[in-house]
C-alpha positions as CSV (number, residue, x, y, z in Angstrom):
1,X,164.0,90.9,110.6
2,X,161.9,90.9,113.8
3,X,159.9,93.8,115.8
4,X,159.0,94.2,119.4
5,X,156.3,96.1,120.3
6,X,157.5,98.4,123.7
7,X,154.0,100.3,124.0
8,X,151.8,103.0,123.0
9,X,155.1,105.4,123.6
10,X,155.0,109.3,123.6
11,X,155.0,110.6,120.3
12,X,151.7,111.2,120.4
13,X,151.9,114.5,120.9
14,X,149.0,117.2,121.3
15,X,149.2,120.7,121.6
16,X,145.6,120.6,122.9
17,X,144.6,120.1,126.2
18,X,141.3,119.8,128.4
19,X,139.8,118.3,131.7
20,X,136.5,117.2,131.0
21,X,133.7,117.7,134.1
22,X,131.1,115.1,133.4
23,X,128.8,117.0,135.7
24,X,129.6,120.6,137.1
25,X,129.6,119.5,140.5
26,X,132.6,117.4,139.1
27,X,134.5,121.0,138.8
28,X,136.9,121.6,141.2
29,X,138.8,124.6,140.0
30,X,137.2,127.6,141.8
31,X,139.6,129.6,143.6
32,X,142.0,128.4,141.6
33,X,144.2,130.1,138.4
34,X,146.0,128.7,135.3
35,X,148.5,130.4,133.2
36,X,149.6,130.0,129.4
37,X,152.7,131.4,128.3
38,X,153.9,131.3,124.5
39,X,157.1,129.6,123.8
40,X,157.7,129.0,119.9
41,X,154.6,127.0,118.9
42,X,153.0,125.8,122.1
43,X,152.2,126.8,125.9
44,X,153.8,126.4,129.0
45,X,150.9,126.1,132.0
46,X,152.2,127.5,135.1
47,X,149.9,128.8,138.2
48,X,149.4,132.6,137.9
49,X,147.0,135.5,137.3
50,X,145.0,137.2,139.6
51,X,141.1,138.1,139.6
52,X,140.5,141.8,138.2
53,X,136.7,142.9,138.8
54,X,135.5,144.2,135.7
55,X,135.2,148.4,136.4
56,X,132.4,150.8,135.1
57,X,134.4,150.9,131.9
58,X,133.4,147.4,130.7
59,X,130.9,146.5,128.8
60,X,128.1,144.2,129.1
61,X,128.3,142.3,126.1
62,X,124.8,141.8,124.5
63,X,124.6,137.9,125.1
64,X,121.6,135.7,124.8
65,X,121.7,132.1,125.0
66,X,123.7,130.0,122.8
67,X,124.8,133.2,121.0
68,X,128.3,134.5,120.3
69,X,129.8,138.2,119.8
70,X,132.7,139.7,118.6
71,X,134.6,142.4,120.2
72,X,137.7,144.8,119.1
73,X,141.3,144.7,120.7
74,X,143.3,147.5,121.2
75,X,146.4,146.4,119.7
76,X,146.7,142.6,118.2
77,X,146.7,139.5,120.1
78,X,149.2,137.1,118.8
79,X,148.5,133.6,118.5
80,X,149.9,130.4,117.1
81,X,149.3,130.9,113.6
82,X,148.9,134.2,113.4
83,X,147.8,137.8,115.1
84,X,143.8,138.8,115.7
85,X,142.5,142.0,116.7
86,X,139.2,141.1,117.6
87,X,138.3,137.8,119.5
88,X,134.4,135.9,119.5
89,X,133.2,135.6,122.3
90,X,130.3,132.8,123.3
91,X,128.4,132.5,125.8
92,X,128.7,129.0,126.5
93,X,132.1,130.1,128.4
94,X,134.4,130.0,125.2
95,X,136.7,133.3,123.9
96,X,137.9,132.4,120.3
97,X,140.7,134.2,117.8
98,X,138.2,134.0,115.4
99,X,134.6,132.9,114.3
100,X,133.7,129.3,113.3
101,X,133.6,127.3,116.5
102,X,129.8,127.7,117.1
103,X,127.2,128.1,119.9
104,X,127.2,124.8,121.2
105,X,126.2,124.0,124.6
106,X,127.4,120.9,125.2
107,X,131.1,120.3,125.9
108,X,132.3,117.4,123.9
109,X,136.3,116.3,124.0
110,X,135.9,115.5,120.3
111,X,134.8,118.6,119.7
112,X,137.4,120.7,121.1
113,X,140.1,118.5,119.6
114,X,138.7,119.5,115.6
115,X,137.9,123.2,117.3
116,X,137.5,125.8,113.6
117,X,139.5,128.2,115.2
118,X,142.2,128.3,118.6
119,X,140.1,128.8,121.7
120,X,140.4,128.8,125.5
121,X,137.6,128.5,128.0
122,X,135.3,126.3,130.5
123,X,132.7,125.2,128.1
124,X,129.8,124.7,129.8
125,X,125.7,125.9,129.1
126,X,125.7,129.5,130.4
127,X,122.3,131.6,130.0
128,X,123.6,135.4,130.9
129,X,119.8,136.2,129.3
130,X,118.2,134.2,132.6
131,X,116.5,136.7,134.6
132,X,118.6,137.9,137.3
133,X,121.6,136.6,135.7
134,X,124.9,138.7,135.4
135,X,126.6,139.2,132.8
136,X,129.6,138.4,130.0
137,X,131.7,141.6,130.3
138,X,134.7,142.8,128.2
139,X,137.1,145.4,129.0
140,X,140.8,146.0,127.9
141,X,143.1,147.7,130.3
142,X,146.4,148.3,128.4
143,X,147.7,145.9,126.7
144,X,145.6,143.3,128.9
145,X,141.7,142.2,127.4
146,X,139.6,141.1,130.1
147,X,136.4,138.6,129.6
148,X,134.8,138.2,132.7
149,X,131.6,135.9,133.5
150,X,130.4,138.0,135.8
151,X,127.4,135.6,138.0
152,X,126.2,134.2,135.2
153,X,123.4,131.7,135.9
154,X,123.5,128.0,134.1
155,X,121.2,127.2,131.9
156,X,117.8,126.3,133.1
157,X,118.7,128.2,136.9
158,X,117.8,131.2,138.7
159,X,120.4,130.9,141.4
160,X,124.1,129.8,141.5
161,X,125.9,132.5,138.8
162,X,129.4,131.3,138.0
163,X,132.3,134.2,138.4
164,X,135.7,133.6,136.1
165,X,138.0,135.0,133.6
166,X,140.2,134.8,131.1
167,X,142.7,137.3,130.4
168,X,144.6,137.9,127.2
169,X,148.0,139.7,126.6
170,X,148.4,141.5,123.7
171,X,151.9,142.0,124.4
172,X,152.9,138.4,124.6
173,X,149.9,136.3,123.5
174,X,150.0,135.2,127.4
175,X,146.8,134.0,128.6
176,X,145.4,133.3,132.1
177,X,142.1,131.5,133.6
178,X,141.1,132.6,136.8
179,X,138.3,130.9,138.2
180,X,136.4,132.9,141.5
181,X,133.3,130.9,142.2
182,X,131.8,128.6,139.5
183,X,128.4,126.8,139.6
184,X,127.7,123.2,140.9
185,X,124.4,122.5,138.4
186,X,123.5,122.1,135.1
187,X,125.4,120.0,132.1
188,X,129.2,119.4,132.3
189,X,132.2,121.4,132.1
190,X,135.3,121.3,129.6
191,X,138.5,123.5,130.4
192,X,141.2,124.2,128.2
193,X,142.8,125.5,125.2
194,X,142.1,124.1,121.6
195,X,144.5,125.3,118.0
196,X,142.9,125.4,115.0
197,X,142.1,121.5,113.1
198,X,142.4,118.0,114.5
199,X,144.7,117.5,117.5
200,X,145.5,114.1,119.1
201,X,143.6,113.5,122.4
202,X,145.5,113.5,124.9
203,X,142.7,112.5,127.0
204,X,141.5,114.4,130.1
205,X,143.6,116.1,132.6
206,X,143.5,117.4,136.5
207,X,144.1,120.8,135.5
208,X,144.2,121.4,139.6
């Protein structure tokens, strides 16, 4: 018997995924929106979701730098592997189903890909505490949660704030990134969506 190699093939699948930024002025998604829409036990990404300003019903969560905070959904969220009804949210730009992920600032691909618990976000070293920062504000209208960075400064700036989103459905486990304006300074920038455990790499993507 005889074998022929024919190439690294495709059956290396992932149900990660993530464009990496090495710098921030790398980032090319403001303006921009992604959507995430459950089918059996991964996402379709389509274009969709629109900005929604966060109203004088949401609260400023009490974020410091490098910190994390969990917040309570109305209703649950379902995810792959299971339902939440709260979600952790960090300040380094990262909304979690659960705790575990850390405070990191530093966006790593090989750390996303062995991510404790399923997460979405731009990763990326926020300081909301900065003065004259804004802020990292939740809010749930209906079945939609809303965490919105609202101007928050990078690390280490006093001008610049970054304004994005992600939005979560409780109704369908959809979940969209709408990006606004983001910041050109400080470290790099990781977008995406991580499950739970090691995933393959499938290396980094133009999300735009």
């Amino acid at each position: 018997a005889s074998s022929t190699p024919f190439g690294a093939g495709c059956y290396h699948t992932s149900k990660a995924f993530y464009e990496l930024f090495g710098t921030a002025a790398a980032n090319d998604l403001a303006g921009t929106n992604l959507r995430l829409v459950k089918s059996g036990d991964y996402y379709i990404a389509q274009t969709g979701g629109s900005f929604v300003a966060p109203n004088g019903s949401a609260t400023a969560l009490s974020l410091t730098d490098d910190s994390e905070v969990t917040v309570n959904l109305s209703g649950s969220f379902p995810y792959f592997g299971g339902t939440t009804s709260t979600l952790t949210v960090c300040s380094n730009g990262f909304v979690s189903v659960a705790t575990g992920n850390g405070t990191g600032y530093a966006p790593s691909a090989a750390g996303w890909l062995s991510s404790v618990a399923p997460r979405f976000g731009m990763w990326h070293d926020y300081n909301p505490a900065a003065a004259g920062s804004g802020s990292v504000k939740f809010q749930q209208i209906g079945a939609i949660a809303y965490v919105t960075w609202d101007g928050v400064f990078s690390y280490g700036r006093t001008t610049g704030g970054s304004r994005w989103q992600l939005q979560f459905d409780t109704a369908t486990g959809t979940v969209n990134f709408v990006w606004v304006s983001s910041s050109f300074v400080g470290n790099g920038k990781l977008v995406g969506y991580s499950p739970a455990g090691a995933s393959q790499d499938p290396g980094s993507l133009d999300l735009s």
